[in-house]
C-alpha angles and dihedrals in degrees: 000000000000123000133195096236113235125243113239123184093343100314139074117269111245117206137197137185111288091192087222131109142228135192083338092311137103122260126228121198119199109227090226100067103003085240112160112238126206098233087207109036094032103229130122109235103190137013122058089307095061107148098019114127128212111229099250105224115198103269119183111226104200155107130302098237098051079047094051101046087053102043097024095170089056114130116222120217096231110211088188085267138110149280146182122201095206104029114118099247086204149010103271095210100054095067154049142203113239134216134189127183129171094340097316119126119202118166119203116209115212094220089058095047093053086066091049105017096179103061118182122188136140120249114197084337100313116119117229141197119206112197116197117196104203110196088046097038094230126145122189131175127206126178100252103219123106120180106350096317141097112234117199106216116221131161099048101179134133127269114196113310099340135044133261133190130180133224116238094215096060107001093241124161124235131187103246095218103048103021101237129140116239101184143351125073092299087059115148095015113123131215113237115249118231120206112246147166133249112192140120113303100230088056081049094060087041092055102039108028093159093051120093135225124230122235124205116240118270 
């Protein structure tokens, strides 16, 4: 996840790794207040700032390799460790991208979204995509709308080595990872991100009990 961070008495909050745990998921603490922060809903829990929420930005969680072969000319901050372009970075089954609008809570498992990668539903009255990359265990969602009108997403497949979908309406081709569309009469459109979470299923269901997940059709 990736957060704006808050101003707080005229300069940005800073946060760092409490080692404690909450409801299954870590706990950040901002060195200003000493306030605990939900790492995945954004919201301090405890401290002065109880009841403040981070702004969530789209964020892609991935390889490297699916990164790299879609932003080719990315640099990467080298820690003296060590990477593998093609290594999972995760079991695929044990999580589940979250999202939350208006108040609405869905949670996708992974392990729904391998048997129908395109998944298409409505959130207080937006329609979403959410896109699951299989072999890299990535999920993104986009709102599926582009001037004015609702695409329906089909032949998800790789290309190279990246991944491509088309829209129904216009056969146009997008880029799966970033949304973009690389030809048809919707080239150069791009699909708008929505921030959403990554994290374990079963933190997912703690945090948002009320939410729902989404089952693939059978």
């Amino acid at each position: 996840m990736v957060y704006a961070r808050p101003i707080y008495q005229g300069r940005p909050l800073t946060f760092g790794v409490s080692g404690m745990l909450w409801r299954a998921s870590l706990i950040m603490f901002d060195r200003e207040t000493g306030s605990l922060w939900s790492h995945i809903t954004g919201k301090a829990v405890a401290g002065p700032l109880q009841g403040m929420e981070l702004q969530m930005l789209p964020a892609i969680h991935t390889t490297w390799g699916l990164w790299h072969a879609t932003r080719p000319d990315t640099l990467v901050l080298d820690k003296r460790g060590r990477y593998a372009a093609t290594e999972r970075h995760r079991r695929g089954d044990a999580y589940a991208l979250g999202l939350v609008v208006e108040g609405e809570a869905v949670g996708f498992p992974f392990s729904e979204l391998g048997r129908q990668p395109l998944a298409h539903l409505t959130m207080a009255g937006r329609p979403l995509l959410v896109v699951y990359i299989r072999p890299a265990a990535t999920a993104v969602a986009f709102r599926r709308e582009v001037d004015g009108r609702t695409l329906t997403f089909r032949r998800l497949a790789r290309e190279g080595s990246g991944w491509r979908m088309e829209d129904r309406e216009t056969g146009s081709r997008w880029n799966a990872l970033t949304g973009e569309a690389l030809s048809g009469p919707l080239d150069g459109k791009q699909l708008r991100s929505m921030p959403a979470t990554q994290a374990y299923r079963s933190s997912w269901r703690e945090l948002y009990p009320r939410g729902r997940m989404w089952s693939a059709p059978r």
